[in-house]
C-alpha positions in Angstrom: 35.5 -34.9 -3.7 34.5 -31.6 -2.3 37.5 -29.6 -4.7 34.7 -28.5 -6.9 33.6 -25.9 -4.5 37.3 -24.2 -4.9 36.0 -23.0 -8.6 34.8 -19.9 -9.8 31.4 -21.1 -10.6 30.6 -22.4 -7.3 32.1 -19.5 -5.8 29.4 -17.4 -7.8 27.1 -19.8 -6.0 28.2 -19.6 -2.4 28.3 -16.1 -2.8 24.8 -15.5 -3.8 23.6 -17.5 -1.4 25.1 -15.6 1.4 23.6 -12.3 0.5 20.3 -14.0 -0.8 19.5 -15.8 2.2 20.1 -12.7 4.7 18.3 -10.1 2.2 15.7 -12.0 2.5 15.1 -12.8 5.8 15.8 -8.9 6.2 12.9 -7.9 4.0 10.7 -10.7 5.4 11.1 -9.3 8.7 10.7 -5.6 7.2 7.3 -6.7 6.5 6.3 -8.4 9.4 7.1 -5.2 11.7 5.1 -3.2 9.0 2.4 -5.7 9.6 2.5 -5.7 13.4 2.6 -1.7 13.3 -0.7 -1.7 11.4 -1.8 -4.3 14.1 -0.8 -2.5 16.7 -2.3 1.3 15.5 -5.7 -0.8 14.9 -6.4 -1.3 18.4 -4.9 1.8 19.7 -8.0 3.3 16.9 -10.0 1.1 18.5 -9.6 2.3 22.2 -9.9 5.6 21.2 -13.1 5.1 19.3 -14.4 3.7 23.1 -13.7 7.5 23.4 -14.8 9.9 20.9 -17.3 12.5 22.2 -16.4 11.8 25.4 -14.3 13.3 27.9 -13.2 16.7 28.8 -13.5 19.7 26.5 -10.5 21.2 25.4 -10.1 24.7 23.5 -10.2 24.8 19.5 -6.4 25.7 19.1 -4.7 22.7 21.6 -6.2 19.9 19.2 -5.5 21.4 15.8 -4.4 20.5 13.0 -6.8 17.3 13.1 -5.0 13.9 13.4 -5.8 10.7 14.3 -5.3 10.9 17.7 -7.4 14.5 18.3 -10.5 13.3 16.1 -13.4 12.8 18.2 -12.0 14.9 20.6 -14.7 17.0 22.5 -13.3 20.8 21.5 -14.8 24.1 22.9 -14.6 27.3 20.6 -16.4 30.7 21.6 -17.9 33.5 18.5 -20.2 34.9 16.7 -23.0 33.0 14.7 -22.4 34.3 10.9 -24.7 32.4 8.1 -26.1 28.8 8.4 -26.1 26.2 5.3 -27.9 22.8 4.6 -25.8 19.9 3.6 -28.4 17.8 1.7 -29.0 13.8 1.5 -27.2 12.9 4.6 -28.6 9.6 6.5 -29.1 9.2 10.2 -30.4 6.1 11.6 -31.7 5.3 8.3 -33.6 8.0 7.8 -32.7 10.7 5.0 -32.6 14.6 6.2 -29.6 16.9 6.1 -27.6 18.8 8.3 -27.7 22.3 9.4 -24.4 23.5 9.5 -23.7 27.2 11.1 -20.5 29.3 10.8 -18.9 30.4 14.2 -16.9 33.3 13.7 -13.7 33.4 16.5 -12.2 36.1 18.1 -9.3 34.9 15.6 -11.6 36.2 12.8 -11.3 32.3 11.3 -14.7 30.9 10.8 -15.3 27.2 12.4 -17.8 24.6 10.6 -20.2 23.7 13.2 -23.1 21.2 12.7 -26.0 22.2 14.9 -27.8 19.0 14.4 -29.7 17.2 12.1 -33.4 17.2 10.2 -35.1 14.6 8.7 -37.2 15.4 4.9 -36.0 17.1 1.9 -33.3 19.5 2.0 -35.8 21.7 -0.6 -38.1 22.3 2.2 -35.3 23.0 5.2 -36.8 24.7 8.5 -33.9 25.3 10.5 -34.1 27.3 13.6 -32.3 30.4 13.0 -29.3 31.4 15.0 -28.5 33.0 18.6 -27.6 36.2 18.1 -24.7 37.7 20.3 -21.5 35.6 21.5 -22.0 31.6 22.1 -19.4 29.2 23.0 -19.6 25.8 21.3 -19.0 22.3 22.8 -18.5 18.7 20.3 -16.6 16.5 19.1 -13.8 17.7 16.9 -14.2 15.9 13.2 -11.4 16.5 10.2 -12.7 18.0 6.7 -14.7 15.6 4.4 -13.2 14.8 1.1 -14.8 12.9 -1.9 -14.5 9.5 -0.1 -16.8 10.1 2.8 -19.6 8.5 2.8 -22.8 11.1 2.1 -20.6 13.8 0.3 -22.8 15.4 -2.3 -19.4 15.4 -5.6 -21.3 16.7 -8.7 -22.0 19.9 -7.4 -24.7 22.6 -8.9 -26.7 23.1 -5.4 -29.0 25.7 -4.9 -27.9 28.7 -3.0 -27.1 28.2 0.7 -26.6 24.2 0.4 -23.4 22.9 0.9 -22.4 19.4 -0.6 -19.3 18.6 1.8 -17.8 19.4 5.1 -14.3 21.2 4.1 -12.3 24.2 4.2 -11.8 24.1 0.8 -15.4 23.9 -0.5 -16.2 26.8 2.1 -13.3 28.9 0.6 -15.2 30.5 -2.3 -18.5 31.0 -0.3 -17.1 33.8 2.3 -15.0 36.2 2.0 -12.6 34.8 5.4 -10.6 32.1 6.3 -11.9 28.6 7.5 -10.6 26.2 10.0 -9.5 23.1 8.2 -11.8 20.9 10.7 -15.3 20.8 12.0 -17.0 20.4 14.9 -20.3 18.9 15.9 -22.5 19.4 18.8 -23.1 17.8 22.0 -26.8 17.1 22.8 -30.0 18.0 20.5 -30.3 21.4 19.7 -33.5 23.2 18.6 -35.3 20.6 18.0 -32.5 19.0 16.0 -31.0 15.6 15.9 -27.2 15.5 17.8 -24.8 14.1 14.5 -22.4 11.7 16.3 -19.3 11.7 15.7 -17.4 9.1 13.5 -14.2 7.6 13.7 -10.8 9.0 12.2 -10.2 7.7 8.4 -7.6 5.1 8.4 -7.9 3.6 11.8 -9.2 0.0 10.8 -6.9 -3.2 9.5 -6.8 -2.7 5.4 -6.0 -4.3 2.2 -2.2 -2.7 3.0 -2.1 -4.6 6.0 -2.6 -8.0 5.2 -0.3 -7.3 1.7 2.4 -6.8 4.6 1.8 -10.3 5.6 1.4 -11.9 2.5 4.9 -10.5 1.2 6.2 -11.3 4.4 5.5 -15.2 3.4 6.8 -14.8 0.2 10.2 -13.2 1.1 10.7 -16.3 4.0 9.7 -18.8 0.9 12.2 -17.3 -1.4 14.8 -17.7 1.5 13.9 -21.2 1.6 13.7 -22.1 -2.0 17.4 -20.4 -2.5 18.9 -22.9 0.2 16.6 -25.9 -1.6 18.6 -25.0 -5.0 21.7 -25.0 -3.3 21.9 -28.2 -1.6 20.2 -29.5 -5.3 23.3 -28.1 -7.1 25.5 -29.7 -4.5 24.0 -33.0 -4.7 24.3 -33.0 -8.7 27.9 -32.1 -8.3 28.7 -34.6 -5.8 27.3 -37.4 -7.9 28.6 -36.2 -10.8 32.3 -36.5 -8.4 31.6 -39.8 -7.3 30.9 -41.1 -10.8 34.1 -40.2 -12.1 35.5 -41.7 -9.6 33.9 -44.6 -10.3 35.0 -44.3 -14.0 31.7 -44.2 -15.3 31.3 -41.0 -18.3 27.9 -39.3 -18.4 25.9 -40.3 -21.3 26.6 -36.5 -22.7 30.3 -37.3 -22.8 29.7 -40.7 -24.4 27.9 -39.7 -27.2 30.7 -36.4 -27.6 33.0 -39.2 -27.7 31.8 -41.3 -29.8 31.1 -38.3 -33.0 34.7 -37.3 -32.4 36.0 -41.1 -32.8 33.5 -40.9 -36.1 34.4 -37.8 -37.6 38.3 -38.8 -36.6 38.0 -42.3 -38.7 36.1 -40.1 -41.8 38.8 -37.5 -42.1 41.4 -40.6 -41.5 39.6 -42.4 -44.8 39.5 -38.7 -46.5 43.4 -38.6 -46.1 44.0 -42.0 -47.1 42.1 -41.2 -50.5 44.0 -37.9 -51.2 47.1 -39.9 -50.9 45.8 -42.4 -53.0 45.1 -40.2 -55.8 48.2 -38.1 -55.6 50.4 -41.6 -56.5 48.3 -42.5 -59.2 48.9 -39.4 -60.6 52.4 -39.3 -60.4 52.5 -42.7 -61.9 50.4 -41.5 -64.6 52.7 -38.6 -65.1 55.7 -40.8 -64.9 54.3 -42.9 -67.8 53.7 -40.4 -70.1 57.6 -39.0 -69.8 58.5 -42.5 -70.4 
């Protein structure tokens, strides 16, 4: 009964769902660790946001470049004040003000972004204390370079002179004539009369859309798995039934009806034969005749 699974279409069967079944389960399980990773670096984020701005100070170059794990990191650089800017239309505690950004030159000759603190009113009308003269050493919270998805980033452009619209080394690049660390810090404490920025968390950190696409495709690859064994055992039921009706003697209703048009078109061409014999005797009695 079970011969049929000897031939070469059921071996295409059995053999595609032997490497179906495991690629799938494979990739299912692909997705599920990718998932559980994303889990797993949320709440380490988490922890260290319990952290940022706190704990010892550590010097400029140890935490650099700026990652996940060093953001929010309290970092200590000593310089030289060069120029202050205002970065317009930033928010803080729902009021709208700006910050006052300053550029500490190092004894590397690099220049490190440092917020100073922040003001409330129009950026137009800024009153920032002016800087310390002589050298300073700065203490804050390490923070990587804005881009045009922060939240606050003035994007168009076209700001008055000494106004900054975003916290980078590379919008910094073509307003002094040295290099710029690719981070920023901000202070500890008010300053001057100024408003202490605190820090934010590191970009990234929280469960997103990504995550939860890991799950759902996890789902999907175990579903597949299981709808490949559902078609097999289908096929194999069909076959088997098909087995035991011939067993049985009973024909399909397919091979009935195939039967019965080639017993009809047998008897037509039988009856087409029969009158092409007919009418080759008559003609040779007709042919007879006329000799006679």
């Amino acid at each position: 009964m079970y011969r049929f699974l000897l031939t070469p279409r059921w071996w295409g069967i059995n053999l595609f769902l032997v490497l179906a079944i495991p690629f799938c389960v494979f990739m299912g399980s692909w997705q599920l660790g990718r998932f559980e990773d994303r889990v797993e670096s949320h709440q380490a984020a988490e922890k260290r946001q319990d952290q940022v701005g706190k704990g010892p100070a550590r010097p400029l170059a140890e935490l650099l470049p700026v990652d996940k794990v060093t953001s929010g990191k309290r970092a200590t650089a000593t310089g030289h004040w060069d120029r202050q800017l205002i970065v317009p239309e930033r928010q803080l505690d729902g009021r709208q003000g700006y910050y006052v950004l300053g550029l500490l030159r190092t004894d590397g000759g690099k220049a490190l972004p440092v917020v100073r603190g922040w003001m409330p009113g129009s950026a137009s009308k800024a009153k920032a204390p002016e800087l310390p003269s002589g050298e300073v050493t700065v203490t804050g919270a390490l923070q990587a370079s804005e881009n045009s998805g922060t939240d606050g980033v003035h994007k168009e452009g076209g700001l008055p002179k000494g106004q900054l619209g975003m916290i980078s080394a590379a919008s910094l690049v073509n307003l002094v004539p040295y290099e710029v660390y690719d981070a920023w810090v901000t202070v500890d404490g008010d300053v001057d009369g100024m408003t202490a920025v605190p820090p934010s968390a590191p970009e990234g950190s929280g469960l997103d859309l990504k995550a939860f696409q890991n799950l759902g495709y996890t789902g999907e690859w175990f579903i597949f798995a299981g709808f490949v064994l559902f078609m097999w055992f289908r096929l194999l039921r069909r076959e088997l039934e098909f087995a035991k009706d011939a067993e049985l003697g009973l024909v399909p209703r397919a091979d009935s009806e195939t039967e019965t048009k080639t017993e009809t078109r047998t008897e037509a061409e039988t009856e087409a034969e029969t009158e092409t014999e007919n009418e080759t005797e008559n003609e040779t009695e007709t042919v007879a005749k006329a000799k006679a």
